[in-house]
N, C-alpha and C positions, 0 to 999 in steps of 0.2 A: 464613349461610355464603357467603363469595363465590365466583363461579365462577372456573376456574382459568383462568390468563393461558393465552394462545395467539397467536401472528405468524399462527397459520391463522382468527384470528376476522377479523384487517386483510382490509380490501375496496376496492375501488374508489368503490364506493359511500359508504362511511366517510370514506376520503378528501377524497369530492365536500363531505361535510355538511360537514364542517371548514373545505374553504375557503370555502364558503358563508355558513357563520357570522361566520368573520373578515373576510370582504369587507360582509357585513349590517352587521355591530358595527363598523367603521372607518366607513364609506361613512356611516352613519345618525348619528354622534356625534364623529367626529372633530375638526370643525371647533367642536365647545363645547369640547373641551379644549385648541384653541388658543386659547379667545378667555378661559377661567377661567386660561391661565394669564398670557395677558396682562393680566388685571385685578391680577393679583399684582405683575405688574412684569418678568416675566421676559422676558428678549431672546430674539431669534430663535435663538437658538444653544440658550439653555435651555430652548426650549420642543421644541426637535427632543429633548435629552435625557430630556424629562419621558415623551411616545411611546416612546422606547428601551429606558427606564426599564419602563414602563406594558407594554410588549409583552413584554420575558422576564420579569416578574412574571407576567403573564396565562398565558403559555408555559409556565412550572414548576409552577405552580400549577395548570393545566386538566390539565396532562400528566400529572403527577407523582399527584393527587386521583383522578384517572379510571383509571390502572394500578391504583395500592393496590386502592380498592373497588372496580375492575370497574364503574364507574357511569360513567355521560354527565355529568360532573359540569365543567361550563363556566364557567371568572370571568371576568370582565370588570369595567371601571371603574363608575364609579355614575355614569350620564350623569343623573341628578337631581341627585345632589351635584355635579354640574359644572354645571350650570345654577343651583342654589341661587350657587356659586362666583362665577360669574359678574355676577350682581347683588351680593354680597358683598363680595368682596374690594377693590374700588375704593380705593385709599387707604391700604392697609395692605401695610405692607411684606412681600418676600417671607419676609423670615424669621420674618416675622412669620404669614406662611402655610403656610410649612413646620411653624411650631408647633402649630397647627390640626389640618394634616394627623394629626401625633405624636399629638393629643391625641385624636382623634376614632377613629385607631387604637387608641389605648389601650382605649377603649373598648368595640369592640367584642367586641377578644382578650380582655375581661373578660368578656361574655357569653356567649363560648365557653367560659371558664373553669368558672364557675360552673353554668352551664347552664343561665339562664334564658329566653334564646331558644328552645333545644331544649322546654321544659319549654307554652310559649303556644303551641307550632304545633303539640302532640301535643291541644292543645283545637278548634282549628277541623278541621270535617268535611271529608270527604276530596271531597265532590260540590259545596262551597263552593270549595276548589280549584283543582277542576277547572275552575268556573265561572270563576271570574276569571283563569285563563288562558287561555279561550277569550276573554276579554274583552278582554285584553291582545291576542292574535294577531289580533282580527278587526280591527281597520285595517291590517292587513299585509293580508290577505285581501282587503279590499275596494279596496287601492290596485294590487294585482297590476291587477285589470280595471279601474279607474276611468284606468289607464297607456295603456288604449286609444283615450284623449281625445288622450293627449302624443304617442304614437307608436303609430299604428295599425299598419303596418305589419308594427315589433319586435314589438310585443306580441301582436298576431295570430299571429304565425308561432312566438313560444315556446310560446303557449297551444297551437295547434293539435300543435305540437312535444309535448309534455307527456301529451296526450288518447292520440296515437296511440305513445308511447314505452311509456304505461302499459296500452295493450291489446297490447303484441306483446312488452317490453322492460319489463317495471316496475323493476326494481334500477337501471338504468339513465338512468329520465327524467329525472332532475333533472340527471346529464351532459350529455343529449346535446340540454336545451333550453337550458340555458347554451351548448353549445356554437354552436345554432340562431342563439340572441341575439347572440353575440360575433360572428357570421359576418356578420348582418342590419346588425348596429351599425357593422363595418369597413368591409364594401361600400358603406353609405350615408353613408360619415364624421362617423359620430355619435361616435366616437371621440376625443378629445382631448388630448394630450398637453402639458404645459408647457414642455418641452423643459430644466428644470432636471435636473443631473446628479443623479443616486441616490448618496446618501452615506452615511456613519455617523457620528449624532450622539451624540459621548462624554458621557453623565450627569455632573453635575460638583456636588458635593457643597455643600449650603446648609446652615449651622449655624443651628439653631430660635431662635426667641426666644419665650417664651411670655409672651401678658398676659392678667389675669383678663378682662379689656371682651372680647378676642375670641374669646378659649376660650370666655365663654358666651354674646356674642352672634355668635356663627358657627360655633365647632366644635361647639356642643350641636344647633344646627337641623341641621347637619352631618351626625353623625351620625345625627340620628333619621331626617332625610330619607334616608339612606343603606342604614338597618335596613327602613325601611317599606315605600320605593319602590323598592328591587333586591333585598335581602337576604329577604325574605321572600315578595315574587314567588319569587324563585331557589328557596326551597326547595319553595314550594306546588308551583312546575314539577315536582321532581325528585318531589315525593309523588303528584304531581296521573298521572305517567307512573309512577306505581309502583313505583318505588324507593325504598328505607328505611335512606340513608345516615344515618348521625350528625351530627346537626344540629350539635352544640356543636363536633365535630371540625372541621367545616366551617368553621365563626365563628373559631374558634382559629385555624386556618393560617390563612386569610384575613387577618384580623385579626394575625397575625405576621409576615405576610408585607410588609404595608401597613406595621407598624410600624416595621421594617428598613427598607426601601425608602423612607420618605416625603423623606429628607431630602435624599433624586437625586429626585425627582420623581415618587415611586408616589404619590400623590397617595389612592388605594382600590383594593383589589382585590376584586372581590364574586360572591356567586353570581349568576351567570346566569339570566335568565329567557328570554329571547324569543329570542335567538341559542342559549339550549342549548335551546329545542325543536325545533330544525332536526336536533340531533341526536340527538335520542329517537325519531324519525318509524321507521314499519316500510320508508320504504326504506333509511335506513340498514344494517338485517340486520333478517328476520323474526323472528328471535330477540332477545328485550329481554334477554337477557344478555350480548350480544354488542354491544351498541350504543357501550359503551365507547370503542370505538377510534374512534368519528369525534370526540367531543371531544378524544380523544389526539391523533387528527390537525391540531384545531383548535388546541390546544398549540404543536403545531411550527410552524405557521405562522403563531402568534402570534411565535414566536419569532423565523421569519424577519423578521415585521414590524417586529420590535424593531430588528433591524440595520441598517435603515433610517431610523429613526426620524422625522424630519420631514415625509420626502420619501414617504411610503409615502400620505400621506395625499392626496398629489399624482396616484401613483400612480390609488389607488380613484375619485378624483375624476373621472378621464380619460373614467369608462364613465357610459353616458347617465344619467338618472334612470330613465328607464322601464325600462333592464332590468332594477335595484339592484331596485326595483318589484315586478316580474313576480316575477322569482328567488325571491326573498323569501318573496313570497306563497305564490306555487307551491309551495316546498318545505316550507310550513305548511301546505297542506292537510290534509295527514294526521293532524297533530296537532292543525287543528281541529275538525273530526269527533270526531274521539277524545274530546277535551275537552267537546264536546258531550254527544255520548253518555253520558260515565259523568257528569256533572252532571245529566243529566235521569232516570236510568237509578231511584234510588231516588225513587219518589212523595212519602215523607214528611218528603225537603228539598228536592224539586223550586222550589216558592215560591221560598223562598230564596237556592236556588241561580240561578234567574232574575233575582232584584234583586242578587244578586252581579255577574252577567255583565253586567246592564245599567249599575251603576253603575262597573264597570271598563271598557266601554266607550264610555260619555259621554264621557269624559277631562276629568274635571272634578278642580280643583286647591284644595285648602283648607287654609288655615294654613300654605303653602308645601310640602303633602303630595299626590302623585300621587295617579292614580284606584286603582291597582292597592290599595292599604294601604285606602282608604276602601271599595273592594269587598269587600272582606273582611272590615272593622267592620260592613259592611249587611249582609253575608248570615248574618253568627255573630249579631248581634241577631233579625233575621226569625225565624233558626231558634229562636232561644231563646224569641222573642215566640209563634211557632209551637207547640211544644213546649211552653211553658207554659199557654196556651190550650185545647190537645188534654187537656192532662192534668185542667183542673177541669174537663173537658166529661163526661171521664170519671168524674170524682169526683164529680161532679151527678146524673148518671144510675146 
């Protein structure tokens, strides 16, 4: 049963994770999807539309998925499939990659359909999960402080910001160390601006062309890299922080959304891993039913980001690395503890769940497939090798 909407669940705090997330998820990938869209061939003009595009997709779809079920339920692009893109596309035309796009959508609104996605994630354990999303955040984790190399200064002063927000102010820290950062970052002008005008780049409509050579060799790695390494982090996150939205529902709009969309530039729209657990954290609201409204919030400011399109990217760009860094981090903590914890919490997938969390955070790349998908194959093997093992031990004895 979902909980009942309410304007009195919206917070400040919700607020914070939202732009948080949006400024993570631009700042951290933005510039692959300039460079996947110029390997397609598209000009500066069409590549500000493909952003425009990509932001009120993101915007309707976080907004709109997160009202319904009352979930933190965050999409964003497949910055895998854009870096697969990247190496890819070289030499093929855009309509020829627009067809790609269609086709790899197609795709996955099929596995919504059917339900076969929903049907393999109700097999992997819920502490396996867990584990490879602690596996996932912990280079956010470890480059908050490793930020202290780049900029001691910033990073001392949000850290220190952050320690004493959460002993006096905790719904608050992650405000008012941003705000710390931004102040540390002005005064010292670490601050950068382009000085190019903020515009709105119009989406402008590419008719597909499809051929069988790039449908399979680029929209099949396409999609699978897209299912492994976003789509199925995205739901582990949302299972892994204990919510029990419908999978296939999810795959379907997504996956509808993407398929309308591709041929202005939605390029993927997918669930969220690492930027929606910024908004599952308990400072979002101490209540996990109410956590909702910061990816609502992250919606709209997707949206704003849309209306900017090219230049938004410009925008993010302006603020140092080490606060993008810290923030980040900072505002994972709480969800990697958590992650921690309920991974290690049952004994008898602990194992497991350990060589889950290690192999999702080696970040190791195989067959053109993230660590995130391969941590998840190791720790549902271990557990099965585990599991089978325990069980003739018992039938021996």
């Amino acid at each position: 049963m979902r909980p009942p909407f309410s304007f009195r669940h919206l917070s400040l705090p919700a607020i914070i994770a939202g732009f948080v997330a949006v400024l993570v998820g631009y700042t951290s990938s933005a510039a692959i999807i300039f460079q996947a869209a110029g390997a397609a061939g598209a000009s500066e003009a069409t590549t500000g539309g493909w952003l425009t595009m990509l932001g009120v997709a993101m915007g309707v779809t976080s907004l709109g998925l997160s009202l319904w079920y009352r979930t933190p339920v965050l999409t964003a692009w497949s910055t895998p499939g854009a870096a697969l893109l990247v190496t890819s596309l070289p030499g093929t035309p855009l309509p020829d990659a627009i067809g790609i796009f269609i086709f790899a959508s197609g795709l996955i609104l099929l596995c919504g359909v059917t339900g076969l996605f929903a049907r393999l994630m109700k097999h992997i354990p819920q502490a396996i999960c867990a584990a490879m999303l602690a596996g996932i955040l912990l280079r956010f984790g470890l480059d908050a402080f490793a930020s202290l190399q780049l900029n001691f200064a910033l990073t001392f002063t949000m850290c220190l910001t952050y320690l004493l927000a959460r002993r006096f102010i905790p719904r608050y820290a992650i405000l008012l160390t941003l705000m710390a950062g931004l102040g540390v970052a002005g005064t010292g002008g670490d601050i950068h601006f382009s000085g190019q005008p903020v515009a709105f780049a119009m989406p402008a409509f590419t008719a597909p062309h499809f051929t069988l050579s790039s449908l399979i060799g680029i929209g099949i790695p396409f999609f699978v890299v897209t299912m492994a390494s976003q789509n199925a982090p995205g739901i582990a996150t949302l299972q892994a922080a204990g919510y029990r939205t419908p999978v296939s529902s999810l795959m379907a709009w997504t996956g509808l959304t993407s398929l309308l969309l591709a041929p202005f530039g939605g390029f993927s729209v997918c669930i969220a891993a690492i930027t929606a657990a910024i908004c599952m954290g308990q400072d979002v609201h101490p209540n996990p039913q109410r956590r909702y409204w910061g990816a609502a919030c992250a919606g709209l400011f997707y949206l704003l980001a849309g209306l900017f399109g090219g230049a938004i990217g410009q925008l993010f760009s302006a603020l140092p690395p080490a606060l993008i860094h810290t923030i980040a981090g900072l505002a994972l903590l709480g969800t990697i503890a958590g992650s921690l914890q309920r991974a290690l919490a049952d004994e008898t997938q602990r194992e497991a769940a350990v060589i889950a969390f290690l192999i999702t955070a080696s970040g190791l790349s195989l067959a053109g497939i993230g660590a995130a998908f391969w941590g998840l194959v190791g720790g549902v093997i271990a557990q099965l090798i585990c599991s089978l093992a325990k069980g003739e031990k018992q039938a021996g004895s």
